[in-house]
N, C-alpha and C positions, 0 to 999 in steps of 0.2 A: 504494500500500500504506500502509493506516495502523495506524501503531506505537505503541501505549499503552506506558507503564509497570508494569509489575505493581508492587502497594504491598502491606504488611504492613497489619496488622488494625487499624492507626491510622492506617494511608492514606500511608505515606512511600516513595517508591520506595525498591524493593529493590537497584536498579541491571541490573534484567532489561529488557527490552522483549519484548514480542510482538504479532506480528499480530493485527488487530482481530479477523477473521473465528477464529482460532483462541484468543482471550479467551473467546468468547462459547461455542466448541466446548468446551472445558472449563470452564468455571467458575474461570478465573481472574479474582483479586482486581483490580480497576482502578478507574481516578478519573474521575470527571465533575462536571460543573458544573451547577446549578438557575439560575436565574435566574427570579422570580418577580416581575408585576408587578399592583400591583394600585392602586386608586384607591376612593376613597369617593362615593358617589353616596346622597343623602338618608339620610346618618347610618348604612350598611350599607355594609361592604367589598363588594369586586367583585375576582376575578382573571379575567384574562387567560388563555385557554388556547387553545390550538393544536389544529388536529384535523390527527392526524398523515398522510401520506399512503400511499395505499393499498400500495404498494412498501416499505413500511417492512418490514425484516425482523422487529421485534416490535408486535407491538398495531394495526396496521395502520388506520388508519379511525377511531382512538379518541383522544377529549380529554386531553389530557396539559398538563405543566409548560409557564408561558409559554415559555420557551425550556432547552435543554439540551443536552447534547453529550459526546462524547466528550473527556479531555485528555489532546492527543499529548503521546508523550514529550518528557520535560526541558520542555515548558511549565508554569507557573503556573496555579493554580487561574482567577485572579481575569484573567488574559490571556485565557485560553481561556473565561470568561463575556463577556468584551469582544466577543470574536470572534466570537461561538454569536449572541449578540444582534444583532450585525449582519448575518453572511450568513442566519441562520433569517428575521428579520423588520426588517432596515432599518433598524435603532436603531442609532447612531452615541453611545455610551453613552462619556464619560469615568469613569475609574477612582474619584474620589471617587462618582459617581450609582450606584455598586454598593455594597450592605453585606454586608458576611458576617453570618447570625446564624446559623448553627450547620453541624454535620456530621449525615449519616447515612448507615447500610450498607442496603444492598438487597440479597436474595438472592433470585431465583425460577429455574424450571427452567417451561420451557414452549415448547409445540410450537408454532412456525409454517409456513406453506406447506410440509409434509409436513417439515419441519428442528426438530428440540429446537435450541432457544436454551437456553444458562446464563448468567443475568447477576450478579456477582456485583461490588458498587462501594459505592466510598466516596465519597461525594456532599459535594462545597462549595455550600451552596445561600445564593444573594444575593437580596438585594430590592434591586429596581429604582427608586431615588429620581429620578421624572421623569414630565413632561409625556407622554402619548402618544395621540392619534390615532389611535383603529384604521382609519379612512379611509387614513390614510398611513402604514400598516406595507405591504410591501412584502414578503411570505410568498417563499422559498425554496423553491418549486413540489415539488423533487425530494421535500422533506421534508416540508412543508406544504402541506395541501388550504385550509383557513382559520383564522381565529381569531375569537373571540367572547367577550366577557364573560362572566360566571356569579358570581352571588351567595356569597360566600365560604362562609356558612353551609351555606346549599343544597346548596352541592359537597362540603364534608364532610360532610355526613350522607350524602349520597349515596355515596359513594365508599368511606365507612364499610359500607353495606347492600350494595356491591361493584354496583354499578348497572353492568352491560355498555357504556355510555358511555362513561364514562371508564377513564382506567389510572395518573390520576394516584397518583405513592406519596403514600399516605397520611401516612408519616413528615412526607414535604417540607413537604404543606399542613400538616399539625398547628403542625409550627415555625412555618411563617406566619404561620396564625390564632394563635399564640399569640402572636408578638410583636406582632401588629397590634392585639391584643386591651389589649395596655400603652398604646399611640396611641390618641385618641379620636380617631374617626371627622368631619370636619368634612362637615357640608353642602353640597350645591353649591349 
């Protein structure tokens, strides 16, 4: 059984917990983690994104955040990115190679496998300062079908135009592409 936190509208626990399966039944408020990685290749961002697996109770099938997760109660933000990054894909990530650049809420209501899903969270979303391999990520089967590159730009517009591909939140990438947009891009 996994136990979230319920957090108020700035993301603090309340001091409640509830089950995951009945967070998502109602629409209660909960915290998650982004973790976004991305690299530059000829002067053009690229992120990382996961294609979720087909079990997945929301989006099933569709490109999403490099990594993500739920955070159990009474865990940290930036623990529970530690964590998400290594059993999703094999990144064995110290706590300085994560940065927080910002927060955001999500809300939607939508039906899967004949079930309305509510999700309703306040997101800690980090970028991933580090070397990676996609040869040697190492995808967490249950959760992950694969993962693949995508041009940063590309994905936001796309994603913007609501391309049935992906499900990435918009919110997340925007913070991305916006910090990454202060970096210049080096060359490979």
């Amino acid at each position: 059984m996994e136990l979230l936190d319920i957090v108020d509208e700035q993301g603090c626990p309340t001091g409640k917990t509830e089950e995951r399966s009945i967070v998502h039944a109602n629409g209660l408020r909960h915290r998650t983690s982004h973790v976004w990685i991305a690299r530059s290749v000829s002067g053009r961002w690229q992120v990382l994104l996961q294609k979720r697996a087909l079990n997945k109770d929301s989006f099933p099938g569709k490109y999403d955040t490099s990594s993500a997760g739920h955070i159990p109660a009474g865990i940290e933000p930036l623990d529970s990115a530690i964590r998400e990054l290594e059993e999703e894909l094999g990144i064995k990530a110290e706590p300085e190679q994560l940065e927080f650049i910002g927060s955001i809420s999500i809300f939607f209501e939508k039906e899967f496998h004949g079930k309305m899903f509510k999700d309703n969270e306040k997101v800690s979303v980090f970028l991933f300062n580090g070397d990676v391999d996609i040869d040697r990520i190492e995808v967490q089967k249950e959760e992950i079908d694969s993962v693949a590159w995508f041009d940063l730009e590309e994905t936001f517009e796309a994603c913007m135009a609501h391309d049935p591909r992906f499900c990435v939140p918009v919110k997340g990438l925007a913070l991305v592409r916006d910090y990454l947009e202060r970096k210049s891009p080096m060359a490979e």
